[in-house]
Every structure is written in C-alpha cells, then in structure tokens.
C-alpha positions as a Markdown table, in Angstrom:
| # | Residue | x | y | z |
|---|---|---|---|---|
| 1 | Unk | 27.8 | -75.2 | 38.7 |
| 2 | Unk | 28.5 | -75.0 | 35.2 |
| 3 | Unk | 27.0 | -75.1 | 32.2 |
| 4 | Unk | 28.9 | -75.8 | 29.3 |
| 5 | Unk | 32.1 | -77.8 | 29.2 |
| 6 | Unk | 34.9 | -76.6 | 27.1 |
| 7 | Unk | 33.9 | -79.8 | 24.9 |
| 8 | Unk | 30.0 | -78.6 | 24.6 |
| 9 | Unk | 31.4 | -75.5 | 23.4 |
| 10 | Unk | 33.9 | -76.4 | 20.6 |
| 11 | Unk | 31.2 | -78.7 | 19.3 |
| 12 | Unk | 28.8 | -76.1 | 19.5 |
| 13 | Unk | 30.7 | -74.0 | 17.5 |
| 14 | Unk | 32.5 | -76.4 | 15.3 |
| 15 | Unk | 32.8 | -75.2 | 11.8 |
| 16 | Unk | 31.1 | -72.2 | 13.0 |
| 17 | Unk | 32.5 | -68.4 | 12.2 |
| 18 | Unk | 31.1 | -66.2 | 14.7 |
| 19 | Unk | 31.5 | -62.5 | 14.4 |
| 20 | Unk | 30.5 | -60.2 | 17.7 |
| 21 | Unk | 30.2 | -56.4 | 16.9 |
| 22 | Unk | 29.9 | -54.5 | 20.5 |
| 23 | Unk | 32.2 | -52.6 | 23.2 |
| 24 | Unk | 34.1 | -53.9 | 26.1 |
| 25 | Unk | 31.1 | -55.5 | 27.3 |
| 26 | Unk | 31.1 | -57.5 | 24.5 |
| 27 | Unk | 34.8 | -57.9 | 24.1 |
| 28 | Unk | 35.2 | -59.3 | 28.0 |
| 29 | Unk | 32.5 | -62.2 | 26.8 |
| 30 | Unk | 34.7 | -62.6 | 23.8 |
| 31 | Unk | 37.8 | -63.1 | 25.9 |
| 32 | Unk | 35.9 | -66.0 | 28.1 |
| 33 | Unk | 34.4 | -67.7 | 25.1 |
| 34 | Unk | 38.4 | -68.0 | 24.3 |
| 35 | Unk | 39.6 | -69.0 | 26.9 |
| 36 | Unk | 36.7 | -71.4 | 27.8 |
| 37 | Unk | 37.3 | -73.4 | 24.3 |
| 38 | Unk | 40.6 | -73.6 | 25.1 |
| 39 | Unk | 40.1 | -75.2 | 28.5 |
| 40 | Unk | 37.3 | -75.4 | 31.6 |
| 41 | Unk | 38.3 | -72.5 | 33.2 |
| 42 | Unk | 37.7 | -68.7 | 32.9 |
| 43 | Unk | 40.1 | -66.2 | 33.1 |
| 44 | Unk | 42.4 | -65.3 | 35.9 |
| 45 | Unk | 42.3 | -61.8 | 38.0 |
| 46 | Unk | 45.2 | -60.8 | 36.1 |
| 47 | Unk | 44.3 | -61.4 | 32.6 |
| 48 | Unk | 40.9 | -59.7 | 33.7 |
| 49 | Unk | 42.6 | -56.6 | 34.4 |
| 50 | Unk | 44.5 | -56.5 | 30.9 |
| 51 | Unk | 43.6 | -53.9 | 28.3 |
| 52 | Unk | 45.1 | -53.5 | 24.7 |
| 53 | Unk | 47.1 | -56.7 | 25.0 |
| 54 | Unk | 49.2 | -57.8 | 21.6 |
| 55 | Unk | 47.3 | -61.1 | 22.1 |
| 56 | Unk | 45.0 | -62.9 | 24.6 |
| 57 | Unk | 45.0 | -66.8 | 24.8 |
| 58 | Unk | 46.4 | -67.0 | 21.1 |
| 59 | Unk | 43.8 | -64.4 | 19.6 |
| 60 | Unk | 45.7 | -62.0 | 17.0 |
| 61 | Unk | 44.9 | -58.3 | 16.9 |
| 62 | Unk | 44.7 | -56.8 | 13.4 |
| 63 | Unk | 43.9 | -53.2 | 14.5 |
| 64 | Unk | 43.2 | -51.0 | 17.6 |
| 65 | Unk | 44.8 | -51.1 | 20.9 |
| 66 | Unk | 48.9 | -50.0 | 21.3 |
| 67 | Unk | 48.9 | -50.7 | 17.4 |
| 68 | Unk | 47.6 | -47.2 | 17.3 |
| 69 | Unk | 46.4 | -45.0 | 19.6 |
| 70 | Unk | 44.4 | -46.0 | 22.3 |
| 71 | Unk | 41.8 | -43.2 | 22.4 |
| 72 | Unk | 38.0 | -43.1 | 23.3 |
| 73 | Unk | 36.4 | -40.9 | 19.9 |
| 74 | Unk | 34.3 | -42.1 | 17.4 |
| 75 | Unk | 36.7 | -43.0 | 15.2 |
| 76 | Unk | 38.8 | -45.9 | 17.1 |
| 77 | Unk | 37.7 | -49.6 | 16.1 |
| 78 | Unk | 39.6 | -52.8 | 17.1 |
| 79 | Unk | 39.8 | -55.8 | 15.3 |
| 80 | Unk | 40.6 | -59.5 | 16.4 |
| 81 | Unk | 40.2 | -62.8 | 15.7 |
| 82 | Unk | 41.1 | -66.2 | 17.0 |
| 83 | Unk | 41.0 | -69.1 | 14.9 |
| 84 | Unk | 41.8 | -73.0 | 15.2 |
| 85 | Unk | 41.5 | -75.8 | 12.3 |
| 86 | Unk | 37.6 | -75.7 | 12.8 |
| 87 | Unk | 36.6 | -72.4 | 15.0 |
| 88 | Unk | 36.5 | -68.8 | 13.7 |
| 89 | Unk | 35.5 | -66.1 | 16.2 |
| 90 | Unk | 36.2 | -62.6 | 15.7 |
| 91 | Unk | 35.1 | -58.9 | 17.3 |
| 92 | Unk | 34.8 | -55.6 | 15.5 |
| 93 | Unk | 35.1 | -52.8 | 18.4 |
| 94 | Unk | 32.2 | -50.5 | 18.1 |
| 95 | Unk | 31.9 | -47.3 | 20.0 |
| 96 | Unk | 28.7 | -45.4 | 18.0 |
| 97 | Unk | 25.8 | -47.2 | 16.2 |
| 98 | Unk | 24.4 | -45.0 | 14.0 |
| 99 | Unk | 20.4 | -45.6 | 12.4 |
C-alpha cells in the first residue's frame, strides 16, 4: 500500500528547502525521499548497500565521504544536496550533538 505518490510528494514540497541534520539513519530516509520524487519506487538492494557514493540519484556531495577520509571521530561531517527548478533538500552529517 502506499502512501504518497511521487506527485503528492513534489507538491508537497514544492518551493520547499528542506534541510535534515542527523546520521545514517537520517541520511537512508534522505536517499528514499530522492529517489521517491524522482519516481514511485524506492531504492534497489544495490543502491541500499552503497556508502560514500560521488552521487546518489543526481544528489551532489560537497564534503565528506571518499572526498576526504571516511573516518568515524567527532570531527567528520558530510554535506549534500539535491536540487531541481522548485525542490531543495539537503543533509548536514552529524555524529555528536552537543547541549
């Protein structure tokens, strides 16, 4: 059953700039909320499996993954975006919140 049609969600988010701050959790829904305003379907096996990828479903990478190291310390962030003529989604790779 779904619930949202690639069409519900571009016109959800039409003129919309999202920005999603969180892990890989948060970077797999990223990757699906791509892929599903793209088209109705969600990613394959294989593109669930792929990590540090120059680009997924035309997304661009600005920093993080094999454009530098690929290390798990405090320090490493990601950044990537994925833009058409009316969407703007992009994720900021997090791994410590501090209060």
């Amino acid at each position: 059953m779904k619930l949202f049609s690639s069409a519900d969600v571009r016109r959800l988010l039409h003129n919309k700039y999202v920005a999603v701050l969180g892990d890989s959790i948060q970077r797999s829904v990223i990757k699906d909320l791509v892929k599903i305003m793209q088209n109705d379907w969600f990613r394959t096996e294989n593109q669930l499996k792929g990590k540090g990828e120059m680009s997924f479903a035309n997304d661009t990478r600005h920093v993080g993954g094999s454009l530098g190291e690929m290390q798990k310390c405090i320090t490493y962030c990601k950044v990537r975006h994925y833009r058409t003529d009316h969407h703007l989604v992009w994720f900021y790779f997090l791994t410590r919140v501090s209060s």
